[in-house]
C-alpha positions in Angstrom: 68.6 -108.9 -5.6 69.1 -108.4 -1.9 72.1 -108.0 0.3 72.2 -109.4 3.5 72.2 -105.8 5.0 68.8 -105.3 3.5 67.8 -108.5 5.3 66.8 -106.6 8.8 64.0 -109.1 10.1 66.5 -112.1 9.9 69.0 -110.1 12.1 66.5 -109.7 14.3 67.2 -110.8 17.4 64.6 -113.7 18.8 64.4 -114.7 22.7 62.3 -117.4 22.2 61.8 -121.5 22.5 63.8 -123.7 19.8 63.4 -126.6 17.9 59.3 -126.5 18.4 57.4 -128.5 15.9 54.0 -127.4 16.8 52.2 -124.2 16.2 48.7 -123.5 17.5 46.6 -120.3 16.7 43.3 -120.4 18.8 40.6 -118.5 17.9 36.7 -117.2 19.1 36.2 -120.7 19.7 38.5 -120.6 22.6 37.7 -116.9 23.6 36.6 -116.7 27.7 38.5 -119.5 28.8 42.2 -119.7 30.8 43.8 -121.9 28.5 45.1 -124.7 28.9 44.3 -124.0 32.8 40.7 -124.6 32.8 40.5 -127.5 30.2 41.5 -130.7 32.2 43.3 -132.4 29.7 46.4 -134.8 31.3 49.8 -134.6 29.8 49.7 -131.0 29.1 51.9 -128.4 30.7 52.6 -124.7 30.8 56.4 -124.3 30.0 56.9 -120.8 29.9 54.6 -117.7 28.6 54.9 -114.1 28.4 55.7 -111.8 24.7 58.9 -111.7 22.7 59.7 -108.7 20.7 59.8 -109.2 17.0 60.9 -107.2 14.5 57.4 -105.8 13.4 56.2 -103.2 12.6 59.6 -102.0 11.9 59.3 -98.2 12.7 57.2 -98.9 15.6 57.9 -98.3 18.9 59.5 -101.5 21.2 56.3 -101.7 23.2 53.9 -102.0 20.0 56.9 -104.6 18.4 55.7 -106.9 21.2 54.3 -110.4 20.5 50.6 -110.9 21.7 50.5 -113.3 24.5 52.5 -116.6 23.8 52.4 -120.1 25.5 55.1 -123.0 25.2 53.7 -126.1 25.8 54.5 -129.7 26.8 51.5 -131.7 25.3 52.0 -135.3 25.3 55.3 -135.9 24.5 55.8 -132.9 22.2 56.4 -129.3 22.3 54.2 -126.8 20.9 53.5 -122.7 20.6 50.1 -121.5 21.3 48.9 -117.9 20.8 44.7 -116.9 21.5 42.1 -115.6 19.1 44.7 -115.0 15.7 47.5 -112.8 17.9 44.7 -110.2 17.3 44.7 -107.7 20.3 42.2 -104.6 21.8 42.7 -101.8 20.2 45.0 -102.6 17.7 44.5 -103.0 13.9 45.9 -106.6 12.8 47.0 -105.4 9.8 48.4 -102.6 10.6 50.2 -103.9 13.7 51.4 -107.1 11.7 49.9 -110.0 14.4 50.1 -112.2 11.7 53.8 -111.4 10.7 55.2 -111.7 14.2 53.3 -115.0 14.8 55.4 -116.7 11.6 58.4 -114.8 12.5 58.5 -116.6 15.5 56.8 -119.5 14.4 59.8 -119.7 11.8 62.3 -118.9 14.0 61.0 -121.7 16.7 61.3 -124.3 14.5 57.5 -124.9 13.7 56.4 -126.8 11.0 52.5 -128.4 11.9 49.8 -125.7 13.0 46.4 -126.3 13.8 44.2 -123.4 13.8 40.7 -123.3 15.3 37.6 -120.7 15.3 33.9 -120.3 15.4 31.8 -119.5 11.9 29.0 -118.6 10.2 26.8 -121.0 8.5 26.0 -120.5 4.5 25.3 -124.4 4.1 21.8 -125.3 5.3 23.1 -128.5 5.6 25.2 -127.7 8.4 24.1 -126.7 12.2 24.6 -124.7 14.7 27.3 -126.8 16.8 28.4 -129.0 13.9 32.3 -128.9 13.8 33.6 -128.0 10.4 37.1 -128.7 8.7 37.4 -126.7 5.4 39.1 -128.2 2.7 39.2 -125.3 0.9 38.9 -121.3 1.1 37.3 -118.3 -0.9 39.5 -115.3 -0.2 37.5 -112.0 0.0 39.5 -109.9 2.5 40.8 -106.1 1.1 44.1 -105.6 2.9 46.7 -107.8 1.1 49.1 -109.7 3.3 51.7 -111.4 1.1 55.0 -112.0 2.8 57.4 -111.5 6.0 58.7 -108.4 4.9 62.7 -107.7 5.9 63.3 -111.8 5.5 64.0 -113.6 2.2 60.9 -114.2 2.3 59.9 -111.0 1.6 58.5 -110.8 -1.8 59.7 -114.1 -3.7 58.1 -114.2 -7.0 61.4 -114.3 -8.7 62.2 -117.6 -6.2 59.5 -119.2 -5.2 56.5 -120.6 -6.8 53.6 -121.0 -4.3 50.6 -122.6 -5.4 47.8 -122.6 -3.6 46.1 -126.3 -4.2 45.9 -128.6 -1.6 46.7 -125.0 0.8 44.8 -127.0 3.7 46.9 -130.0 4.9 44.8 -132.9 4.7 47.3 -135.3 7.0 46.3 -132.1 10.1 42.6 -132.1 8.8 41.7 -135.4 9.3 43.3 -135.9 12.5 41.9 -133.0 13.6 38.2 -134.7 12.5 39.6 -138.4 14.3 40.1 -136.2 17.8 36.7 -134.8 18.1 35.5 -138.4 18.6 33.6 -138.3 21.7 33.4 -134.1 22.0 29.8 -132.6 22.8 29.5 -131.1 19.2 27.0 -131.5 16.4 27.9 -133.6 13.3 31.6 -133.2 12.7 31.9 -132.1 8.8 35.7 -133.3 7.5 38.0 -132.0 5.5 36.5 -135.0 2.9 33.3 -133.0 2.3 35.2 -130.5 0.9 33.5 -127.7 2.3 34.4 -124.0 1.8 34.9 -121.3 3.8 34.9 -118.1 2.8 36.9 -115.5 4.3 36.1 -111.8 5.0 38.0 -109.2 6.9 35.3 -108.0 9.4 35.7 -106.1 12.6 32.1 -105.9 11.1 29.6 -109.1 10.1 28.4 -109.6 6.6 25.5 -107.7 5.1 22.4 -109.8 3.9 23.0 -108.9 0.3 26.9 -109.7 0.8 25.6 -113.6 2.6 23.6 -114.2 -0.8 26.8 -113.5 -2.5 28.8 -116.1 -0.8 26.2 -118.2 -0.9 26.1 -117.8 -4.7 29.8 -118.4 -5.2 29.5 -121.9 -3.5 30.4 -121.4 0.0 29.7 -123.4 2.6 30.9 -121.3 6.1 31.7 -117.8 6.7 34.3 -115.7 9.3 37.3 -114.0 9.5 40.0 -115.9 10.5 41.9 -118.3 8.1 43.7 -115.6 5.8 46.5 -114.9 5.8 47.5 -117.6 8.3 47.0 -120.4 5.3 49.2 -117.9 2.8 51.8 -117.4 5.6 51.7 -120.9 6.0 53.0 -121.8 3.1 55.4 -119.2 1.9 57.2 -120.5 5.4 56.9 -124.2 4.3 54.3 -125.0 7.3 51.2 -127.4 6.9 47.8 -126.1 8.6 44.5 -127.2 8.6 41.3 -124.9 10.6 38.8 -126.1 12.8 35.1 -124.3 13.2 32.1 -124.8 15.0 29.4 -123.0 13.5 27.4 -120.1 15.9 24.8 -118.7 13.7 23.3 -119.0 10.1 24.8 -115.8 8.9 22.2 -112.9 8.4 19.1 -113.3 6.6 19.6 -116.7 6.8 16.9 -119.5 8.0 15.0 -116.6 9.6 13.5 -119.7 11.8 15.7 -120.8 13.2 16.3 -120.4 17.1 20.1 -120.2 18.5 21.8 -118.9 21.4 25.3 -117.4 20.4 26.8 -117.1 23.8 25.2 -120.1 25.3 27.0 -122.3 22.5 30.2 -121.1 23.2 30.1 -121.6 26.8 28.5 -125.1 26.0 31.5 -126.3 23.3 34.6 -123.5 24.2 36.1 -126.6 26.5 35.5 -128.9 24.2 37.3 -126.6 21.1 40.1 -126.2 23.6 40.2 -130.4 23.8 40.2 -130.5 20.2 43.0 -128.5 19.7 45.2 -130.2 22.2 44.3 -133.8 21.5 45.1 -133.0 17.7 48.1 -131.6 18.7 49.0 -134.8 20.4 48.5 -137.3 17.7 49.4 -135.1 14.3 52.0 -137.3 12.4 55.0 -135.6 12.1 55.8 -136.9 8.7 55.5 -135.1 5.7 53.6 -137.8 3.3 50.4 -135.3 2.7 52.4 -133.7 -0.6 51.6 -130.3 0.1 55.4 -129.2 -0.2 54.6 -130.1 -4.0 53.1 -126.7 -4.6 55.8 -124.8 -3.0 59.1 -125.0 -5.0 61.9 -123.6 -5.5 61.6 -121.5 -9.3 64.5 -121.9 -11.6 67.4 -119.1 -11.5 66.9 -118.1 -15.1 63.7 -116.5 -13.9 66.2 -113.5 -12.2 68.1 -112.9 -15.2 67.9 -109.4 -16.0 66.1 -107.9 -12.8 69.8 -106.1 -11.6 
């Protein structure tokens, strides 16, 4: 068992907005564009931004234990933190730099508990377009690096104390709000989280090979990138709901050969309208948990511990 000593994250101290229910992790889709600056959208404000030390990782230097760039906004009548393109920055490794730890670490200690997460993907479906808007209901897992926990907090490891299942990881109260705010956005078809479409997850900085497409495409995916993992997994271990947002770029390679696209023309024709999407979600989630998705994270019996000391 731990002591409280041991417990070096928690002490950690965190210089950032309270009592924030909203969390929002932009990703490609949003890449190129001064947000919320350039996107128009009334009742949204800038409240403070800049980086906040965390805690991670731990042997690091100060400097490299920095936050990536962080926004507090007003947006509507709610409060929310944003951070761009996954807290991933140049020249660092994600993993190895821990953007996904520092995010929940100050994510849990703001107070969030709704994220809405956004991206661009691949296309494995040939049912689905270049431009359609997709909201996953589910995800294949095929990244190498494993990314369990926020280490130096009780949540560090919790097999022994907390049983986290992984049905029903994608909240579908965020998912389909996210679908009811694209109304009237310059996207394709928008596929919901009701299709039941999966996206499969790989670990890049590299795109997929054509033999490793097939493969996906085998094993019933629908969409392809690399964003998604391990913010769902994090997610839950911290008892947050999130739900993801794609447009789809590209048929990923080897793929409908045919086929004419423009990668970079896309995003500059749908990036303001990604950026819409996320705020007008984040306006009119409800805050209410009635979606059940605490049901598969609980609490596992004491007995479990006897005999590990």
């Amino acid at each position: 068992m731990m002591t409280s000593k041991e417990l070096w994250a928690e002490g950690f101290p965190y210089d950032g907005p309270q009592d924030v229910p909203l969390g929002l992790i932009q990703g490609s889709g949003t890449w190129g564009l001064k947000f919320p600056y350039e996107v128009d959208e009334p009742e949204v404000e800038v409240l403070w931004e800049g980086e906040i030390e965390t805690p991670y990782p731990r042997d690091a230097e100060p400097n490299f234990r920095l936050s990536p760039k962080l926004q507090y906004l007003r947006v509507g009548d709610r409060k929310a933190i944003t951070v761009a393109s996954h807290g991933w920055q140049p020249n660092r490794d994600p993993v190895e730099y821990m953007a996904s730890q520092k995010i929940f670490w100050i994510f849990r200690n703001a107070g969030v508990k709704w994220i809405v997460g956004g991206g661009t993907c691949g296309i494995l479906n040939n049912a689905i377009l270049t431009g359609d808007l997709i909201v996953p209901n589910d995800f294949i897992d095929y990244t190498k690096r494993r990314i369990v926990s926020l280490p130096g907090t009780a949540l560090e490891f919790p097999m022994f104390t907390l049983l986290q299942r992984a049905k029903q990881a994608i909240c579908p109260s965020i998912a389909r709000t996210i679908k009811r705010a694209a109304k009237g956005l310059s996207f394709g078809r928008v596929h919901g989280y009701d299709r039941e479409l999966i996206h499969a997850v790989t670990e890049g900085p590299r795109f997929e090979t054509r033999a490793e497409v097939r493969r996906l495409r085998l094993q019933l995916n629908d969409t392809v990138g690399q964003s998604m993992v391990p913010e769902v997994d994090l997610a839950r271990l911290c008892g947050m709901h999130i739900a993801f947002v794609y447009y789809g770029v590209n048929p990923a390679e080897g793929l409908l050969l045919s086929q004419q696209w423009n990668l970079d023309e896309l995003h500059e024709t749908l990036k303001l309208d990604m950026a819409r999407l996320h705020l007008r979600a984040l306006k009119t989630l409800t805050l209410e948990e009635k979606c059940g998705c605490m049901r598969y994270r609980t609490e596992c019996p004491t007995e479990y511990r006897k005999g590990l000391s």
